[in-house]
TIVO-2410 file (N, C-alpha, C; in nm, 3 decimals):
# residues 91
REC num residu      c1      c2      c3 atome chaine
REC   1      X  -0.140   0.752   1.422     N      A
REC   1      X  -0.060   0.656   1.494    CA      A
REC   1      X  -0.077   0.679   1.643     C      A
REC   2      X  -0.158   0.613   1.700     N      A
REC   2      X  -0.177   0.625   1.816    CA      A
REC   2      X  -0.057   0.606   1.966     C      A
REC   3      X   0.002   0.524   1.901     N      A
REC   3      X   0.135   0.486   1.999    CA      A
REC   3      X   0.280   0.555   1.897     C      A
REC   4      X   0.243   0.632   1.829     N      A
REC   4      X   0.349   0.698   1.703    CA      A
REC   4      X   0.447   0.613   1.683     C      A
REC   5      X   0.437   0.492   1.682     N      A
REC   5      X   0.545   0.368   1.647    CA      A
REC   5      X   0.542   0.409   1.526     C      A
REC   6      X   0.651   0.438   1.447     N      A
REC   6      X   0.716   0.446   1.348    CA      A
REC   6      X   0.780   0.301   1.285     C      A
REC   7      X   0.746   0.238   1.179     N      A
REC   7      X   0.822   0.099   1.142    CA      A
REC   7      X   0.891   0.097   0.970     C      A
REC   8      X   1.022   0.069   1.005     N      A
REC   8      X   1.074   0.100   0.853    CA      A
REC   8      X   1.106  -0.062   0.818     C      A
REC   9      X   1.069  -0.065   0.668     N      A
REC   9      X   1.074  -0.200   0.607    CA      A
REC   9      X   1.139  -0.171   0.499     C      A
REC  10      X   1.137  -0.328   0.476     N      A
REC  10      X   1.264  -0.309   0.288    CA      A
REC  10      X   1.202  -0.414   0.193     C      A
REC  11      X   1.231  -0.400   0.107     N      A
REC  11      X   1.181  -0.484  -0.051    CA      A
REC  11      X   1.209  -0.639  -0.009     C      A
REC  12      X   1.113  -0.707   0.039     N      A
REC  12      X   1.162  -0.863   0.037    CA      A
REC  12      X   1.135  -0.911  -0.127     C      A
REC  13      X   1.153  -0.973  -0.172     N      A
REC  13      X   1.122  -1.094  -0.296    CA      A
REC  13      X   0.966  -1.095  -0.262     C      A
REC  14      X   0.915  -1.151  -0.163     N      A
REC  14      X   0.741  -1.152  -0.182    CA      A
REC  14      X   0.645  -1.019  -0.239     C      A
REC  15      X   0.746  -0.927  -0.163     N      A
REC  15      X   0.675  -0.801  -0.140    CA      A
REC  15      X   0.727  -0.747  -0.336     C      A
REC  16      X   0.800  -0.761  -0.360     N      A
REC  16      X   0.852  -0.763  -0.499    CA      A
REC  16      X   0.784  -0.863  -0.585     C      A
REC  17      X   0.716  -0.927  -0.577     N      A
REC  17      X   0.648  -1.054  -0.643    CA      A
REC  17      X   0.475  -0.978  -0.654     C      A
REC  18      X   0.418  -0.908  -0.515     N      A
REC  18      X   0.338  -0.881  -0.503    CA      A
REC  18      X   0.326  -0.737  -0.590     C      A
REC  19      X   0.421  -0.647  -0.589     N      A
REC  19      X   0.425  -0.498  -0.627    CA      A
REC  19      X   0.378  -0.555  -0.834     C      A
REC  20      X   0.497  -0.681  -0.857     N      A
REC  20      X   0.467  -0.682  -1.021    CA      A
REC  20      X   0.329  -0.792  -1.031     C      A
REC  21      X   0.238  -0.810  -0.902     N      A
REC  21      X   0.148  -0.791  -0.928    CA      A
REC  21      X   0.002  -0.714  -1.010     C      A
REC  22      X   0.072  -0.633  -0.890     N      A
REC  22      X  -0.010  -0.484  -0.864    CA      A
REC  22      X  -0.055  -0.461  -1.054     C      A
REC  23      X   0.093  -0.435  -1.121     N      A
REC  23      X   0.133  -0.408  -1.254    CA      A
REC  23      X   0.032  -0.476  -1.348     C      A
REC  24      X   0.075  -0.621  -1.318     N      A
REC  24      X   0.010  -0.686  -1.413    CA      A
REC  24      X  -0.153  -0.718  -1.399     C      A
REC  25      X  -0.206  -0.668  -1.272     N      A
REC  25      X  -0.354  -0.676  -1.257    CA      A
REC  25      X  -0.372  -0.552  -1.325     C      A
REC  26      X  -0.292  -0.427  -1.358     N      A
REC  26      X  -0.328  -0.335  -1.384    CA      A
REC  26      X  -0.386  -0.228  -1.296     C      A
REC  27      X  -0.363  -0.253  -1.152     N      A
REC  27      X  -0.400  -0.185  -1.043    CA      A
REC  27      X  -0.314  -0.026  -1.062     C      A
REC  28      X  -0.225  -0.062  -1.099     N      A
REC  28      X  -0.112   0.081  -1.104    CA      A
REC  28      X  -0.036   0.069  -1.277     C      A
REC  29      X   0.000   0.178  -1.330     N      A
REC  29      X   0.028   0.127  -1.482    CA      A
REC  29      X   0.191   0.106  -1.473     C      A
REC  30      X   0.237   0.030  -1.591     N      A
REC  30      X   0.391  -0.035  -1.573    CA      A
REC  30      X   0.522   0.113  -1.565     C      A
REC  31      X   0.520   0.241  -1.526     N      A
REC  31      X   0.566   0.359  -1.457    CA      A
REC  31      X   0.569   0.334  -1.325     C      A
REC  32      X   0.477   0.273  -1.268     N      A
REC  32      X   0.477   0.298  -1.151    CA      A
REC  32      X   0.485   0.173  -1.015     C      A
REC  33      X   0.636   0.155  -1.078     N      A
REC  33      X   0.694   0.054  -1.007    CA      A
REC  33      X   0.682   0.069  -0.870     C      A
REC  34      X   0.750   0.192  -0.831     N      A
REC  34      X   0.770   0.249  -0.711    CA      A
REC  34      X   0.710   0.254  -0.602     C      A
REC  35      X   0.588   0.298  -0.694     N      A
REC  35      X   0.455   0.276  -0.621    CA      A
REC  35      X   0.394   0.124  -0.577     C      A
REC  36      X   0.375   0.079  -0.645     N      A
REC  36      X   0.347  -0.046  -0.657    CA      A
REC  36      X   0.440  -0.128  -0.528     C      A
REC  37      X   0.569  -0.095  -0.535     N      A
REC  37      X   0.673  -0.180  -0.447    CA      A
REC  37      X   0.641  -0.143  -0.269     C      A
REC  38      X   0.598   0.021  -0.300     N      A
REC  38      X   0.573   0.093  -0.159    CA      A
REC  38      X   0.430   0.037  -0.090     C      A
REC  39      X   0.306  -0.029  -0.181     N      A
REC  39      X   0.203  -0.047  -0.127    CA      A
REC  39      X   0.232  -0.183  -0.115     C      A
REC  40      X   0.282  -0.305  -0.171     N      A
REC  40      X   0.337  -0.431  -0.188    CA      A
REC  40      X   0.411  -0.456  -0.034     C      A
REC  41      X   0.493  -0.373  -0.017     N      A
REC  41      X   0.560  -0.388   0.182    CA      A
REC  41      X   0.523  -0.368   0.252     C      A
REC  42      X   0.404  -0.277   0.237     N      A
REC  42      X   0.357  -0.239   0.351    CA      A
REC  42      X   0.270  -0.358   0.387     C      A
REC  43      X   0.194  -0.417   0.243     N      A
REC  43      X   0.076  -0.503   0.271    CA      A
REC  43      X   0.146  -0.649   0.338     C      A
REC  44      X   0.286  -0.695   0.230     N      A
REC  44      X   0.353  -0.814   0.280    CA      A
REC  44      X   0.385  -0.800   0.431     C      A
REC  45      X   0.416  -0.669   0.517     N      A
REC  45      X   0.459  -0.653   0.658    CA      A
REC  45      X   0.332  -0.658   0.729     C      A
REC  46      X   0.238  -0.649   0.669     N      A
REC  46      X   0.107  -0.643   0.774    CA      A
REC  46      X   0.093  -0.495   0.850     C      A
REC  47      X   0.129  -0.403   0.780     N      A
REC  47      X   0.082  -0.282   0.891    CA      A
REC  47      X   0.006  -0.233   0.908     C      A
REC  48      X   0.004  -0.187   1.012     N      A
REC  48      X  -0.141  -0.129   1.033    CA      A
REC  48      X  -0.211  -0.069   0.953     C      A
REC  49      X  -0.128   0.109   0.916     N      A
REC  49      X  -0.172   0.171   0.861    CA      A
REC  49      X  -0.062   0.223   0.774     C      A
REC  50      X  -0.089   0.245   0.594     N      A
REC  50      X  -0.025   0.307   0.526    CA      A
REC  50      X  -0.077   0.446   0.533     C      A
REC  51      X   0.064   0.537   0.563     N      A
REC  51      X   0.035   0.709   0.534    CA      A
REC  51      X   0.083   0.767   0.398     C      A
REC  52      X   0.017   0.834   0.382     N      A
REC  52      X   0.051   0.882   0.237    CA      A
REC  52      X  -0.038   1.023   0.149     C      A
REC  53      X   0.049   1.129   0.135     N      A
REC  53      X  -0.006   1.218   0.023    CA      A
REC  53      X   0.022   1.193  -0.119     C      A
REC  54      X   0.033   1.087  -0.177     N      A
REC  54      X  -0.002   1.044  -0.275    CA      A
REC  54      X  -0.146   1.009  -0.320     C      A
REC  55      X  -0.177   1.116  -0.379     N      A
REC  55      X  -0.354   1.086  -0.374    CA      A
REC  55      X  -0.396   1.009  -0.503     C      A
REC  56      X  -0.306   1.045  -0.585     N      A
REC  56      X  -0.275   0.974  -0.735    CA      A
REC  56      X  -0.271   0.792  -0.763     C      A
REC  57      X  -0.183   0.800  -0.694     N      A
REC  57      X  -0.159   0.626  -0.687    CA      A
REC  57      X  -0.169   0.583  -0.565     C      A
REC  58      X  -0.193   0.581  -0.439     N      A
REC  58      X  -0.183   0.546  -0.295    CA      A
REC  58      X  -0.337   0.573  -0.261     C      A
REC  59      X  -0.347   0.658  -0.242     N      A
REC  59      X  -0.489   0.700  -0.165    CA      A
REC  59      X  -0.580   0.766  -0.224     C      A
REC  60      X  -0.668   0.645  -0.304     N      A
REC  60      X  -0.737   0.646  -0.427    CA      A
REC  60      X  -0.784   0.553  -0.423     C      A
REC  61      X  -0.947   0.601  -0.403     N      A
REC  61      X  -1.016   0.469  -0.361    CA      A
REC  61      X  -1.066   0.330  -0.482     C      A
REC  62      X  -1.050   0.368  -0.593     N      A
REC  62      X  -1.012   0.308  -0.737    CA      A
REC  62      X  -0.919   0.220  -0.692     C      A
REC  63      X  -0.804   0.206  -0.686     N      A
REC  63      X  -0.636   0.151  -0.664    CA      A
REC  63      X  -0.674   0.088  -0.538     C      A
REC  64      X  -0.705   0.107  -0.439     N      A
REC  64      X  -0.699   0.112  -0.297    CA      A
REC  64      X  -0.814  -0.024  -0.297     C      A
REC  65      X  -0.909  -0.040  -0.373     N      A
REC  65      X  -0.974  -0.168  -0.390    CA      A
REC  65      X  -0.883  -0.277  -0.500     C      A
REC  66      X  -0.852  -0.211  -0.580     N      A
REC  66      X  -0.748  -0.286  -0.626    CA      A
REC  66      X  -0.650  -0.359  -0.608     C      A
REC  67      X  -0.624  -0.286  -0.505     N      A
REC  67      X  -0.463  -0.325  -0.446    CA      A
REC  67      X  -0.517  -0.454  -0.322     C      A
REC  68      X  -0.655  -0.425  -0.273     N      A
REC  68      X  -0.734  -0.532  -0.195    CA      A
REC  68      X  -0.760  -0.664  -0.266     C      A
REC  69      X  -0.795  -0.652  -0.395     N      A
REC  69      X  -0.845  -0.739  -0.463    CA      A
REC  69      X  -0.746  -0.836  -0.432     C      A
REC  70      X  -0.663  -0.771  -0.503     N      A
REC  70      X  -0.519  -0.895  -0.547    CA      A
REC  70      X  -0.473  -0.907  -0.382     C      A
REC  71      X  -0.455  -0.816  -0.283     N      A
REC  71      X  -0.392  -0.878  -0.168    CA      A
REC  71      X  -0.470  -0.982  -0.136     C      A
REC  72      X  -0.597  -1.022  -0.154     N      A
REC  72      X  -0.743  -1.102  -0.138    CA      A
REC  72      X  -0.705  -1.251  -0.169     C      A
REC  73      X  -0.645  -1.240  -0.320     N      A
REC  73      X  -0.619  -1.321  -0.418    CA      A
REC  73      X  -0.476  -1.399  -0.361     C      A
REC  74      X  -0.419  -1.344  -0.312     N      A
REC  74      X  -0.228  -1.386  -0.315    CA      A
REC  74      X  -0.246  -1.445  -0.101     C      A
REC  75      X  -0.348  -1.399  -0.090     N      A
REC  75      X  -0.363  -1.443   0.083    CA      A
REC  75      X  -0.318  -1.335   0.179     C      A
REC  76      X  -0.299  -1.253   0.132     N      A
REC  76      X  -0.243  -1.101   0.241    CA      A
REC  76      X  -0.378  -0.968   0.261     C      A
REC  77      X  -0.400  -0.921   0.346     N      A
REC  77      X  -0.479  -0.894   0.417    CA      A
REC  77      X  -0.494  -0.734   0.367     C      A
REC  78      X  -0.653  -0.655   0.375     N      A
REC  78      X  -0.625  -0.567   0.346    CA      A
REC  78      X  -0.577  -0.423   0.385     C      A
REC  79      X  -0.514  -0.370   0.326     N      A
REC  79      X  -0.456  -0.257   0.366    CA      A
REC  79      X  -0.493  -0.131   0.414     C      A
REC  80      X  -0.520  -0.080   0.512     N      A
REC  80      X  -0.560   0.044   0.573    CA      A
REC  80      X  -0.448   0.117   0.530     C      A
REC  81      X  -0.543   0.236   0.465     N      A
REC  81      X  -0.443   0.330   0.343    CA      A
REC  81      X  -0.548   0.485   0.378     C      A
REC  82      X  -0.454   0.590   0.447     N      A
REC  82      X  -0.513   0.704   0.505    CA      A
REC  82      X  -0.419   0.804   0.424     C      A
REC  83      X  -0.452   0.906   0.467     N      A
REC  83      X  -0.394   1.040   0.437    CA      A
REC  83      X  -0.351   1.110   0.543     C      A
REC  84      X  -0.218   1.178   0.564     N      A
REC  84      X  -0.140   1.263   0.675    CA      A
REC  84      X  -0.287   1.284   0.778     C      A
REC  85      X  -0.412   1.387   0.695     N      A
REC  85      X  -0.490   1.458   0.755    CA      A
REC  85      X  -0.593   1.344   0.850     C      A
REC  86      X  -0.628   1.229   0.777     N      A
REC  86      X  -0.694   1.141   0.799    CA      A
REC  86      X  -0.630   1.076   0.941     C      A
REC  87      X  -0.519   1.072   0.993     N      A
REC  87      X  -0.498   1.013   1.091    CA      A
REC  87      X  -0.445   1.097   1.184     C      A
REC  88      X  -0.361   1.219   1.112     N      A
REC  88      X  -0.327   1.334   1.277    CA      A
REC  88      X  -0.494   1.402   1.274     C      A
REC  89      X  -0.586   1.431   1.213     N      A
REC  89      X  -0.684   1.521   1.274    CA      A
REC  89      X  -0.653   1.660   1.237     C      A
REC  90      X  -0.662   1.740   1.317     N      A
REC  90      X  -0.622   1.917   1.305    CA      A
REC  90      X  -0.519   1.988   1.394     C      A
REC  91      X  -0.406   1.848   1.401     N      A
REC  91      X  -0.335   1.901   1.474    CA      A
REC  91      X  -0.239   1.977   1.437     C      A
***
């Protein structure tokens, strides 16, 4: 985060529409709502960048095209999805 703007968001209906996407493309399996809802807001808000040590379901380059596909499909843009290390460096 270059300007360390920090931005907190919440579950709209789209972003909830998009997450039981996620589900039903099979991008993430039906457990992993959570997940699904967390990559779904970030993508519906347009942010820059999603951070995340979730290497499992988040930052996994499997899912991470997945989760493109369908944002592709529904008209929302794709998601820049890093890891803590990937964007502070060695600091």
């Amino acid at each position: 985060m270059p300007d360390g703007h920090v931005e907190f968001i919440r579950l709209t209906a789209p972003a909830a529409e998009l997450a039981q996407r996620y589900l039903a493309e099979r991008v993430l399996g039906p457990g992993m709502l959570a997940d699904a809802e967390h990559i779904a807001m970030a993508s519906v808000a347009r942010v820059d960048v999603l951070v995340s040590w979730n290497f499992r379901h988040v930052v996994n380059l499997q899912r991470i095209h997945g989760y493109h596909e369908v944002n592709r499909w529904l008209g929302y843009p794709a998601l820049e999805i890093r890891s803590p290390r990937e964007v502070l460096g060695d600091e």
